[in-house]
Backbone as JSON Lines, residues from 0, in Angstrom:
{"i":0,"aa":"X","n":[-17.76,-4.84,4.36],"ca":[-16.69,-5.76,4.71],"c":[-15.62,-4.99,5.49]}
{"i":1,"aa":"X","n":[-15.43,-5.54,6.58],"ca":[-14.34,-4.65,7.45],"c":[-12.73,-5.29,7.18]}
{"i":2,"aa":"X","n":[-11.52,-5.02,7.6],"ca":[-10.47,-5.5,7.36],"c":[-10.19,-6.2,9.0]}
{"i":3,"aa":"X","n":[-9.26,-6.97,8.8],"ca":[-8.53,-7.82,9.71],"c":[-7.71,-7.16,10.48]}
{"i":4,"aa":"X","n":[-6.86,-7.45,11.29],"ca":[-6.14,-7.13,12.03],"c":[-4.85,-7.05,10.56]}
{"i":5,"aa":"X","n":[-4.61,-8.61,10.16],"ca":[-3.83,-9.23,9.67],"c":[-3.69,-7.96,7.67]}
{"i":6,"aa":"X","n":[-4.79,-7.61,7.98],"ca":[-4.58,-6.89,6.2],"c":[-4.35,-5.4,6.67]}
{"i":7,"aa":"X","n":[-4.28,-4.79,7.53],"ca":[-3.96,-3.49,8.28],"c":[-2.15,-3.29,8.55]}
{"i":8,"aa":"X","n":[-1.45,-2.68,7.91],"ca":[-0.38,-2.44,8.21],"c":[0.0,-0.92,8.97]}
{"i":9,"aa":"X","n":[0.87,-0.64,9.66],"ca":[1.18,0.75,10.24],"c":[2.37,0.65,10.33]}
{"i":10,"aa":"X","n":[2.38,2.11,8.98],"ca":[3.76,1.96,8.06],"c":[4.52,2.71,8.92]}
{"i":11,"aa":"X","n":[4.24,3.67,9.82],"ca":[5.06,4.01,11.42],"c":[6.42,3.03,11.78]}
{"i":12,"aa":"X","n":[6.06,2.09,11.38],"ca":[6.47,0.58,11.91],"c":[8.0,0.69,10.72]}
{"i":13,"aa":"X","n":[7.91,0.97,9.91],"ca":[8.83,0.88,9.08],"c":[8.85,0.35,8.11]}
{"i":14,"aa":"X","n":[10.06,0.22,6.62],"ca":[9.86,-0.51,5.4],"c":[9.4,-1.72,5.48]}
{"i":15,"aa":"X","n":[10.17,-2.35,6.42],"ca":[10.94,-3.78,6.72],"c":[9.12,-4.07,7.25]}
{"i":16,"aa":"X","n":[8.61,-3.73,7.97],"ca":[7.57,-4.23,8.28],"c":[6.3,-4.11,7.04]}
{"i":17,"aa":"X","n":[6.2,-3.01,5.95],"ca":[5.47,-3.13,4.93],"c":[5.67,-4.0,3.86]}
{"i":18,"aa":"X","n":[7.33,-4.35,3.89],"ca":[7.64,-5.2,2.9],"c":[6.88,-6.59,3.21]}
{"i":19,"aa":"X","n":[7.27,-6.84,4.59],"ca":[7.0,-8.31,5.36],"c":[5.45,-8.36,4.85]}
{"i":20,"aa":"X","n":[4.72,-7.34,4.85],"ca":[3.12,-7.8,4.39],"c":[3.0,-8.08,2.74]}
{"i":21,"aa":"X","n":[3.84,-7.17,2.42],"ca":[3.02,-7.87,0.99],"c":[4.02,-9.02,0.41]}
{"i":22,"aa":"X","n":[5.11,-9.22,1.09],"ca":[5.63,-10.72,0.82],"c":[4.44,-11.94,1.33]}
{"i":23,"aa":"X","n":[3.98,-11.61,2.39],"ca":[2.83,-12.63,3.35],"c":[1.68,-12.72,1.67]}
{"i":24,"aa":"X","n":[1.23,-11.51,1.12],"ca":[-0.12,-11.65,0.18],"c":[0.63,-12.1,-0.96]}
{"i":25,"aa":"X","n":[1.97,-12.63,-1.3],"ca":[2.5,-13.0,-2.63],"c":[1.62,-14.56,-3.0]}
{"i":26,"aa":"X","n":[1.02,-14.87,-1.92],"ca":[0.59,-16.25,-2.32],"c":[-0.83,-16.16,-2.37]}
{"i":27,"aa":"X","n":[-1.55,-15.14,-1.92],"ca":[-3.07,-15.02,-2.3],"c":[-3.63,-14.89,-3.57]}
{"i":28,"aa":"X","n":[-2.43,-14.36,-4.42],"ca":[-2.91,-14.05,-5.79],"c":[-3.27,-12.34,-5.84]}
{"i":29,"aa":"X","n":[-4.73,-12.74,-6.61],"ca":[-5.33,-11.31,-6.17],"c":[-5.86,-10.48,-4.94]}
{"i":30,"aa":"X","n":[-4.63,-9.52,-4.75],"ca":[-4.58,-8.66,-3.8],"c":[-4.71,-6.52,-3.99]}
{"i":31,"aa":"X","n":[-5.41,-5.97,-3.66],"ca":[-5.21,-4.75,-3.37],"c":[-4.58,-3.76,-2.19]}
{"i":32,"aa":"X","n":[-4.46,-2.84,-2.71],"ca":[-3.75,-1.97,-1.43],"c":[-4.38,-0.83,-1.44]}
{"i":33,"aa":"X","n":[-4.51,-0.77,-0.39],"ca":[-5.64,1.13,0.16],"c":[-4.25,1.54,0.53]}
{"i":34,"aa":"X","n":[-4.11,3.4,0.55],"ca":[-3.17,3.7,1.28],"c":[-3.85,4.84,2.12]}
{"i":35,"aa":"X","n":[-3.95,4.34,3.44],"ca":[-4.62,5.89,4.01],"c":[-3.28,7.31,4.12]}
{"i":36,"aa":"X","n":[-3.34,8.1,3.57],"ca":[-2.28,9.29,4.29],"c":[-2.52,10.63,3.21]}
{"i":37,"aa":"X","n":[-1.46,10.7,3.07],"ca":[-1.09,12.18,2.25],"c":[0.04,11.67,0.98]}
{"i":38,"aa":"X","n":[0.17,12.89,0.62],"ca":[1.54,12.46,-0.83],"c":[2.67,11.83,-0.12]}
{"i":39,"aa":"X","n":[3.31,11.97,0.65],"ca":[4.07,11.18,0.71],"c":[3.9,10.26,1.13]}
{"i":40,"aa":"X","n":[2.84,9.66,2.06],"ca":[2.38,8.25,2.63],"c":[2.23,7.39,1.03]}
{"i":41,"aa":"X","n":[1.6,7.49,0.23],"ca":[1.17,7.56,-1.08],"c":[2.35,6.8,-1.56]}
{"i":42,"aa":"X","n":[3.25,8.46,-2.23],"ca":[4.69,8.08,-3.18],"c":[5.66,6.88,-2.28]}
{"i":43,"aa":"X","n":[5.37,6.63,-1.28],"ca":[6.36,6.07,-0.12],"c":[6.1,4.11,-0.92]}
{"i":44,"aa":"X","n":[4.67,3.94,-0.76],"ca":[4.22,2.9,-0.66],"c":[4.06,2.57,-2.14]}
{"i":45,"aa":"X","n":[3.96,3.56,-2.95],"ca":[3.94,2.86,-4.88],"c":[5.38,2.61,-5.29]}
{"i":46,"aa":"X","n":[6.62,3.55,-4.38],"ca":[8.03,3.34,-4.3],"c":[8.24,1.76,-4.17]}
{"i":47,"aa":"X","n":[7.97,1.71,-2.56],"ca":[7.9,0.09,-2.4],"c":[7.21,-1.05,-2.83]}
{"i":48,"aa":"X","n":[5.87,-0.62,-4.09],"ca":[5.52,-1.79,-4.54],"c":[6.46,-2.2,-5.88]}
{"i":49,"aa":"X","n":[6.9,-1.05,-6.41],"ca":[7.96,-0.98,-7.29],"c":[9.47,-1.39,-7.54]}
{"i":50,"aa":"X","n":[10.03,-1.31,-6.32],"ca":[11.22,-1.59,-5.58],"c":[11.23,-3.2,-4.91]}
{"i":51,"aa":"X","n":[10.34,-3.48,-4.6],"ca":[10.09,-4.85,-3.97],"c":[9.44,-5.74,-5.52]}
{"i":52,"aa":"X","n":[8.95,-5.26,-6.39],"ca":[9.09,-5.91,-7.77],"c":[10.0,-6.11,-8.6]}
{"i":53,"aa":"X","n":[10.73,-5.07,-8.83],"ca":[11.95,-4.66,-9.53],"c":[12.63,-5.2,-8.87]}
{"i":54,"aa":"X","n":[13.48,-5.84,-7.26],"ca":[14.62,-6.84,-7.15],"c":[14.06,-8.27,-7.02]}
{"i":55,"aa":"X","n":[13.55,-8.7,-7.95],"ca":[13.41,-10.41,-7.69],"c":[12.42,-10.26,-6.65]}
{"i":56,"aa":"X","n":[11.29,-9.57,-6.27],"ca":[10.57,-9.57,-5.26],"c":[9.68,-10.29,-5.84]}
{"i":57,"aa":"X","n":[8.33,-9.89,-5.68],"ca":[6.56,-10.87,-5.46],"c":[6.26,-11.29,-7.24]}
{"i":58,"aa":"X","n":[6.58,-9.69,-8.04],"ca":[5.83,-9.37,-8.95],"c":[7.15,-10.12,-10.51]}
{"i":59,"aa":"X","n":[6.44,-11.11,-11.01],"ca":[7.41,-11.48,-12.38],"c":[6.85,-11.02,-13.25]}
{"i":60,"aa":"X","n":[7.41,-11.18,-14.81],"ca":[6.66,-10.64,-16.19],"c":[5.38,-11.59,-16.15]}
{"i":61,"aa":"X","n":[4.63,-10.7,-16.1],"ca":[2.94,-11.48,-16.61],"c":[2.31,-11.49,-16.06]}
{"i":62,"aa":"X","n":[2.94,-11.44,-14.56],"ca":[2.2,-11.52,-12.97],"c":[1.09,-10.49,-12.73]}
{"i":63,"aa":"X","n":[0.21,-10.47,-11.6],"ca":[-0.45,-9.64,-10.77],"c":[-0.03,-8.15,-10.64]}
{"i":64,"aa":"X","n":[0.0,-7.35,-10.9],"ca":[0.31,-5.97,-10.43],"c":[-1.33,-5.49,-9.13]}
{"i":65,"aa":"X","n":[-0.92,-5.39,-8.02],"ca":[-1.97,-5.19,-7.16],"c":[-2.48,-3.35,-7.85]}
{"i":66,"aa":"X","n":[-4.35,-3.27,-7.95],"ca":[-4.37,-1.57,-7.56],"c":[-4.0,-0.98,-6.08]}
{"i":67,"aa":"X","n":[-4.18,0.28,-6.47],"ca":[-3.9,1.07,-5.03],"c":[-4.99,2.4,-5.65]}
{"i":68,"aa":"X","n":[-5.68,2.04,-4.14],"ca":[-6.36,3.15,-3.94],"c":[-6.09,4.07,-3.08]}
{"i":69,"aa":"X","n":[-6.22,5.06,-2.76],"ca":[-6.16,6.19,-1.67],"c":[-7.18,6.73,-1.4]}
{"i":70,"aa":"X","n":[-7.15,6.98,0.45],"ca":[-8.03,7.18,1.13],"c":[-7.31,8.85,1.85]}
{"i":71,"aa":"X","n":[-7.85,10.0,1.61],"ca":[-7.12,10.71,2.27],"c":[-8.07,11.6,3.19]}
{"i":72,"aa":"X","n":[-7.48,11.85,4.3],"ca":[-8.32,12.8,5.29],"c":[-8.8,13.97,4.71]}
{"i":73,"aa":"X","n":[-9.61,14.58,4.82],"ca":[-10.1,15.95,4.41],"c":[-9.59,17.02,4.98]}
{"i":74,"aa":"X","n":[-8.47,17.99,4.7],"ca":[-8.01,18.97,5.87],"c":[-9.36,19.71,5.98]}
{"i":75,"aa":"X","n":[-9.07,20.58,7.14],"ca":[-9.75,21.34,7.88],"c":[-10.78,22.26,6.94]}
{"i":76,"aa":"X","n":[-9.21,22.97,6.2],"ca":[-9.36,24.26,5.71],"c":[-10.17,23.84,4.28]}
{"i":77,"aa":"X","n":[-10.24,22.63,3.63],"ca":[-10.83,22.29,2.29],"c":[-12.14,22.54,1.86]}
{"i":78,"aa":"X","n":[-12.85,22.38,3.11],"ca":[-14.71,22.69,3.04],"c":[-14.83,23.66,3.51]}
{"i":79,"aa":"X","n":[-14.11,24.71,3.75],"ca":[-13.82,26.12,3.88],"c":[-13.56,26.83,2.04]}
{"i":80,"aa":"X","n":[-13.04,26.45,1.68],"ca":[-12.59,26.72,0.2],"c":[-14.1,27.11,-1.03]}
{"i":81,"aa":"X","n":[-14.49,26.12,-0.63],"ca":[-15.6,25.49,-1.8],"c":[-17.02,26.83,-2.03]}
């Protein structure tokens, strides 16, 4: 299954534009989140699912909590290590 244009965010783009997506999936119900990057791409985006719950955002008591998975590049030097 490939993704959409529409389920692809590029957090480059800013808060304001990651927030705007997962306000858009507040009405799908069950939803997940991949995060492709590194630790801070990561801590950035569990910040904002947290922060956008915690003020009156998507998430109420009882509600949906989306998972998050991570997808991270392999540095260079890692299959060098092993």
């Amino acid at each position: 299954m490939l993704l959409s244009p529409q389920q692809v965010v590029d957090l480059s783009l800013g808060a304001a534009e990651a927030e705007a997506a997962l306000n858009a999936f507040r009405s799908v119900g069950r939803f997940r989140v991949l995060v492709c990057g590194g630790d801070g791409t990561v801590a950035w985006v569990l910040s904002l699912l947290n922060s956008t719950a915690g003020l009156g955002g998507w998430r109420t008591e009882g509600s949906y909590t989306p998972p998050v998975a991570v997808l991270r590049r392999r540095s260079r030097g890692s299959a060098q290590r092993r």
